[in-house]
C-alpha positions in Angstrom: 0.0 0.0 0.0 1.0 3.6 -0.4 1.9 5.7 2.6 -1.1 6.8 4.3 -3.3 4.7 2.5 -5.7 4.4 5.9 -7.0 8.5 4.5 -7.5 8.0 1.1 -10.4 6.0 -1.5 -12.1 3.2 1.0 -9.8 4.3 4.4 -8.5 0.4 6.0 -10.8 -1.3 3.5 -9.3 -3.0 0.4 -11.0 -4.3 -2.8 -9.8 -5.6 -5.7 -8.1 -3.0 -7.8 -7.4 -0.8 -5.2 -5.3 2.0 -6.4 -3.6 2.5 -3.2 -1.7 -0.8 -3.4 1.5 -1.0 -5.3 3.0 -3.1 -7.6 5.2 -5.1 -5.0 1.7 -5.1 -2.6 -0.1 -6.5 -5.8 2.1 -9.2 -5.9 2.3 -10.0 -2.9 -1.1 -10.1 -2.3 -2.4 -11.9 -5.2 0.1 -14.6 -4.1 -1.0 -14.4 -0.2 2.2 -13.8 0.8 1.1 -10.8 3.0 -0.9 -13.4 4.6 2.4 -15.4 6.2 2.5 -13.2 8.9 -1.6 -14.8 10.0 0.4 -17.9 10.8 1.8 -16.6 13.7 -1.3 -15.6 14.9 -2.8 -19.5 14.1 -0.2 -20.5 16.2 -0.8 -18.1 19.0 -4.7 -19.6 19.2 -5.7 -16.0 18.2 -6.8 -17.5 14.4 -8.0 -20.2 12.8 -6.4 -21.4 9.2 -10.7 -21.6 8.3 -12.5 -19.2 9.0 -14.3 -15.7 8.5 -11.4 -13.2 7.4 -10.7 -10.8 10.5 -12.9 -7.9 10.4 -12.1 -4.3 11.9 -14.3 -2.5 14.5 -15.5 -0.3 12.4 -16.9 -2.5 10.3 -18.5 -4.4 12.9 -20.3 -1.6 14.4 -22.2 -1.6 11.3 -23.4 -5.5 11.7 -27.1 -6.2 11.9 -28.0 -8.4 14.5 -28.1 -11.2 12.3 -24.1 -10.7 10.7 -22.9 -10.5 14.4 -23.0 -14.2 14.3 -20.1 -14.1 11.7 -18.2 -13.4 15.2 -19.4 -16.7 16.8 -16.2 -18.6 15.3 -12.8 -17.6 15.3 -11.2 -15.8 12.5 -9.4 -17.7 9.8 -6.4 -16.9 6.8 -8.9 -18.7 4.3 -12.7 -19.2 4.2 -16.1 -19.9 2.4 -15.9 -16.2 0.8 -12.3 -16.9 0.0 -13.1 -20.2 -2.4 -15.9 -17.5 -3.7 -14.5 -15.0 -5.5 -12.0 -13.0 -2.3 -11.7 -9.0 -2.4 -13.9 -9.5 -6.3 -17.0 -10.5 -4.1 -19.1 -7.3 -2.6 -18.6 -6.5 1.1 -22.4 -7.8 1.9 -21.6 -11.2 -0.5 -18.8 -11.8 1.8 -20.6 -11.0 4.6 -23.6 -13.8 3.4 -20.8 -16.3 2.9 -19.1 -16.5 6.1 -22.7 -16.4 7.8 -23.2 -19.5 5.7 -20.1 -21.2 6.9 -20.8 -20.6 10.4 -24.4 -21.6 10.0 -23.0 -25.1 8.3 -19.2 -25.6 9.6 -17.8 -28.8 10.0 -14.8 -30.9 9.5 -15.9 -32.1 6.5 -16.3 -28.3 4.8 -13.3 -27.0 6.4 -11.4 -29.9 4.4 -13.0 -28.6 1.3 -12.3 -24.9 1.9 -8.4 -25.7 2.6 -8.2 -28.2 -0.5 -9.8 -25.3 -2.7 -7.7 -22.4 -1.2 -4.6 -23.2 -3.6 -7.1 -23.4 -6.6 -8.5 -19.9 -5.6 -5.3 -17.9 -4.7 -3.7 -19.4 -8.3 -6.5 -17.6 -10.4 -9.5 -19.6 -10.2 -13.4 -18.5 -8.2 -15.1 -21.7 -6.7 -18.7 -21.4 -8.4 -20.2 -24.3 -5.9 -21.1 -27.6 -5.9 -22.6 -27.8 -9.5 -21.1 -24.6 -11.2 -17.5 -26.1 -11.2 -14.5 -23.6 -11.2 -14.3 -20.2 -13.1 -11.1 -19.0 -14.7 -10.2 -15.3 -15.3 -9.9 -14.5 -18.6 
C-alpha cells in the first residue's frame, strides 16, 4: 500500500483494484504472501487457518443483528468467501458467505475450503457444488 493509505479512497478497507496498493503489494497479495505473517497468529490460538477473514471495529459496528453471528467462530487466513471469488465479491456477499459457513461448519467443509484455497489464490473462483471452477480470462 501507499503511505497513508488508511485516508484516502475506502480508508483500512481493500478491494480488488485498489489504487492504493503498489506493484510489489499487488504481488504479494495476489500470491498471499502478505498473509504469512496470519500464521503466527494461528499458532498463537488468536486464528484459525478456516475461518471468516478478520474484520475491523469499524466494520463491525455496522453488523445487523443477524451478521454478528459471523463473530461466533474464530477468525481464519482462508474461508467460504475466499473459495468464492476473495476481495472481487461485494462486502455484503462476503458477509452472506461467512454467515453460511458458520451456520453449516464442520470438519468435512473445512477440508474442502483448505483443498480449494490453492485453486483460488492461483486464479481460479469456486462457483459451488454444480457450477464447477471459473477461470479469469
Amino acid at each position: 500500500m501507499v503511505v497513508n493509505a488508511e485516508t484516502m479512497g475506502a480508508g483500512l478497507a481493500v478491494n480488488k483494484g485498489d489504487a492504493r496498493i503498489t506493484r510489489v503489494g499487488a504481488v504479494l497479495r495476489r500470491l498471499s504472501f502478505d498473509e504469512l505473517p496470519q500464521l503466527w497468529n494461528v499458532v498463537r490460538g488468536d486464528m484459525s487457518i478456516i475461518g471468516p477473514r478478520p474484520t475491523l471495529r469499524y466494520q463491525v459496528d455496522r453488523y445487523d443483528e443477524r451478521q454478528l453471528h459471523r463473530l461466533d467462530v474464530r477468525p481464519g487466513i482462508t474461508g467460504w468467501a475466499q473459495i468464492h471469488g476473495r476481495a472481487a465479491l461485494p462486502w455484503a456477499e462476503r458477509i452472506e458467505r461467512d454467515l453460511w459457513y458458520v451456520e453449516h461448519r464442520s470438519g468435512l467443509l473445512d477440508l474442502k475450503i483448505l483443498l480449494r484455497t490453492p485453486l483460488a489464490l492461483f486464479g481460479g473462483t469456486y462457483k459451488g457444488e454444480t457450477g464447477g471452477w471459473n477461470q479469469p480470462g
